[in-house]
C-alpha positions in Angstrom: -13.0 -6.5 11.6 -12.8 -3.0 13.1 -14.7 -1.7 15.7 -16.8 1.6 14.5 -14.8 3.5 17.4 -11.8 3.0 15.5 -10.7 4.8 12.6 -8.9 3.1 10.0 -7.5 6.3 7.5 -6.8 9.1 9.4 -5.8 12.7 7.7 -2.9 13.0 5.2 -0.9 15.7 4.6 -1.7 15.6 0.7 0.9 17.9 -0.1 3.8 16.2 1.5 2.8 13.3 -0.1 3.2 14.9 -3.4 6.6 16.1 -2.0 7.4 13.0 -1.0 7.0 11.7 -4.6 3.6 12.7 -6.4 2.0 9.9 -4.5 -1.0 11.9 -3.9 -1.8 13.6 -7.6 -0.5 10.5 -9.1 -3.5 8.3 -7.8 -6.1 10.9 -8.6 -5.0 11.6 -11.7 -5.1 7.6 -12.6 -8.6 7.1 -10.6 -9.9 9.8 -12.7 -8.2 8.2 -16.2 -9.5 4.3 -14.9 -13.2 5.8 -13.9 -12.3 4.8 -10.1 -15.0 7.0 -8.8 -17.0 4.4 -6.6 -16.1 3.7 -2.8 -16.4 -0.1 -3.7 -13.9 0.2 -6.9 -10.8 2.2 -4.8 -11.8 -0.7 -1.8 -11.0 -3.4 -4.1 -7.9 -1.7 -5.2 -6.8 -0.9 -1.9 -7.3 -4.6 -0.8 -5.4 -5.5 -4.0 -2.4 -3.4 -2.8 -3.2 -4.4 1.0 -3.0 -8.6 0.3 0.6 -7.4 -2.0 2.2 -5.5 1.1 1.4 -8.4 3.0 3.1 -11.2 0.2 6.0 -8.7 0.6 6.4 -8.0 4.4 6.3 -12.1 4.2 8.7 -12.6 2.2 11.0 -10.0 3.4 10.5 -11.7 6.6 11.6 -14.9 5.6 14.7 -13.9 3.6 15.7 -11.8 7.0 15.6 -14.9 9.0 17.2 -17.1 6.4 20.7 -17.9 7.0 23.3 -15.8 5.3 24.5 -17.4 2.0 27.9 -18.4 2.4 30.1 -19.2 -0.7 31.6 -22.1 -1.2 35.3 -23.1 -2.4 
């Protein structure tokens, strides 16, 4: 768990975000359509995402340490 002195979310640059994809505007605009207006709703989405990064980074992981695939004759 974090320690209060250290701060998890720090400032985004909103608007390069949107540059960067809409990936600011996008999420309001479906928060707002889903009724996402409580800290304890966007928590349990970010955790949602969070535990999905982590199946990915794992599983990137272990296909980048696999062997390569060789084909066979």
């Amino acid at each position: 768990m974090p320690t209060p002195d250290v701060k998890l979310y720090a400032e985004r640059d909103i608007e390069q975000l949107d540059k960067d994809g809409g990936h600011y505007f996008r999420h309001v605009l479906h928060m707002t359509r889903e009724a996402l207006h409580s800290k304890s709703d966007i928590a349990a989405e970010l955790a949602w995402r969070d535990r999905e990064i982590d199946r990915l980074k794992a599983k990137l992981e272990e296909a980048n340490t696999q062997p390569p695939h060789t084909e066979s004759k």
